[in-house]
C-alpha positions as CSV (number, residue, x, y, z in Angstrom):
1,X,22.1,48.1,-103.1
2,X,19.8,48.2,-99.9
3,X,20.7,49.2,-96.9
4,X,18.8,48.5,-93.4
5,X,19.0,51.0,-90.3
6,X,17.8,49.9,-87.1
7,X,17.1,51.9,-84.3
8,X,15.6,51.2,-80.6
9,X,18.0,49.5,-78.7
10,X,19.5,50.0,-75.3
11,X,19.5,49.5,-71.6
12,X,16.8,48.3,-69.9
13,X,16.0,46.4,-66.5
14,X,14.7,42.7,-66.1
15,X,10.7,43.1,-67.3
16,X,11.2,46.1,-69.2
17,X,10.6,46.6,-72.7
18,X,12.1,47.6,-76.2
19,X,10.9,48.2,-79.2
20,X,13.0,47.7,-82.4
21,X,12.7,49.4,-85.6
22,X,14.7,48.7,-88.7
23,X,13.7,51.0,-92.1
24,X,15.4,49.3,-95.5
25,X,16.0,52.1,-98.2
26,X,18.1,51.9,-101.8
27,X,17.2,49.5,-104.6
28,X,14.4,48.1,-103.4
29,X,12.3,46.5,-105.9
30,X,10.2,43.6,-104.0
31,X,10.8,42.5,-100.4
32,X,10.0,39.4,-99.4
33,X,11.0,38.2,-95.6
34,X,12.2,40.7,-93.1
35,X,13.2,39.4,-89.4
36,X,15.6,39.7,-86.9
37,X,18.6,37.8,-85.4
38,X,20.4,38.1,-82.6
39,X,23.6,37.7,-81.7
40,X,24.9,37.4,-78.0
41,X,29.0,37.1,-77.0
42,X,30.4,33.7,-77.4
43,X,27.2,32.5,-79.4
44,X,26.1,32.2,-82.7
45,X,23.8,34.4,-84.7
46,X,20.3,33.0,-84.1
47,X,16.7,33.2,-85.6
48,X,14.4,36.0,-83.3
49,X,11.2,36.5,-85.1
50,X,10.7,36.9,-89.0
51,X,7.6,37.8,-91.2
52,X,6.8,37.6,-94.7
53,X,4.9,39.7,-97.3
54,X,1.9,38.4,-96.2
55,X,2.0,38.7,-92.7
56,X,3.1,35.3,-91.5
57,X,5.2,35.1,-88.8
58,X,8.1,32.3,-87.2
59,X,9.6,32.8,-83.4
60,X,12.5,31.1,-82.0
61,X,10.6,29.2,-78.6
62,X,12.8,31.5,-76.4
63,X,11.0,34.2,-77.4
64,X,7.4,33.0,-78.1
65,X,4.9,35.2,-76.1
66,X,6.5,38.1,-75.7
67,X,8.4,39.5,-78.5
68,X,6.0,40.9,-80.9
69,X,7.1,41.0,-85.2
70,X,5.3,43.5,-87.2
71,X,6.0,45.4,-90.5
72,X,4.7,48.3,-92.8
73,X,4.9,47.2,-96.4
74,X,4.3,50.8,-97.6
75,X,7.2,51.9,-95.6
76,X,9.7,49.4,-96.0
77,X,10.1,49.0,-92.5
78,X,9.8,45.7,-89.9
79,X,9.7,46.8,-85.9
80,X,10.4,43.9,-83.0
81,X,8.5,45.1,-79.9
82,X,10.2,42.7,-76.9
83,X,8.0,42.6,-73.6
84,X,9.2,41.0,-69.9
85,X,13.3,41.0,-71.3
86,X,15.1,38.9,-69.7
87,X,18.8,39.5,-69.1
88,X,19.4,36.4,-71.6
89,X,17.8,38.7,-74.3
90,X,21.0,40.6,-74.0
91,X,22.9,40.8,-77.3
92,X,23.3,42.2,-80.7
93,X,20.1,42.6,-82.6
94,X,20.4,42.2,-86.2
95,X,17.8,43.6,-89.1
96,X,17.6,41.1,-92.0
97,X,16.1,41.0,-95.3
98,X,15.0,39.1,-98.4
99,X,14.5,40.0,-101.4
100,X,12.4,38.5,-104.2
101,X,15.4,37.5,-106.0
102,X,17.2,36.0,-103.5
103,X,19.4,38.6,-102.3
104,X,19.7,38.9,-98.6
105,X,21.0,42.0,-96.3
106,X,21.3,42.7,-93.4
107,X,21.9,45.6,-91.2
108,X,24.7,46.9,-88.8
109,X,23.0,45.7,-85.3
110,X,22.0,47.2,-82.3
111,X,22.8,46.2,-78.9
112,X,20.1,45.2,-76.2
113,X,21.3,45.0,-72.9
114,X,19.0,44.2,-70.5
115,X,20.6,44.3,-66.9
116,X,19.5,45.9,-63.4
């Protein structure tokens, strides 16, 4: 089993910024993808950013330009820094990841709000 633990959110006005961090620990043998959803009330779960092995990286338009994906192999670990928020960003921020084998986890979410 894996589990994923992300840390990082909270409150923060119009044009702040956040920075998530989510660390997977457990059974890990190989990693592939790790990204982040988000979820806000009344909506469906929805793509933020995600990044493979390798480094390549997907946004959701929405977010393109100032939400940052970035991830240490060595420490299993994937961090989402998020620049000029916007109280649309407000929502539950999930940690998600894919193993070589398929399998797919994801974490318990943490809650941006982003509000004056």
């Amino acid at each position: 089993q894996v589990q994923l633990v992300e840390s990082g959110g909270g409150l923060v006005q119009p044009g702040g910024s956040l920075r998530l961090s989510c660390a997977a620990s457990g059974r890990i043998i190989s990693i592939d993808a790790m990204g982040w959803y988000r979820q806000a009330p009344g909506k469906q779960r929805e793509l933020v950013a995600k990044i493979a092995t390798g480094g390549s990286t997907n946004y959701a338009d929405s977010v393109k330009g100032r939400f940052t994906i970035s991830r240490d192999n060595a420490k299993n670990t994937v961090y989402l820094q998020m620049n000029g928020l916007k109280p649309e960003d407000t929502a539950v921020y999930y940690c998600n990841a894919v193993m070589m084998d398929g399998m797919t986890y994801w974490g318990e979410g943490t809650l941006v709000t982003v509000s004056s």
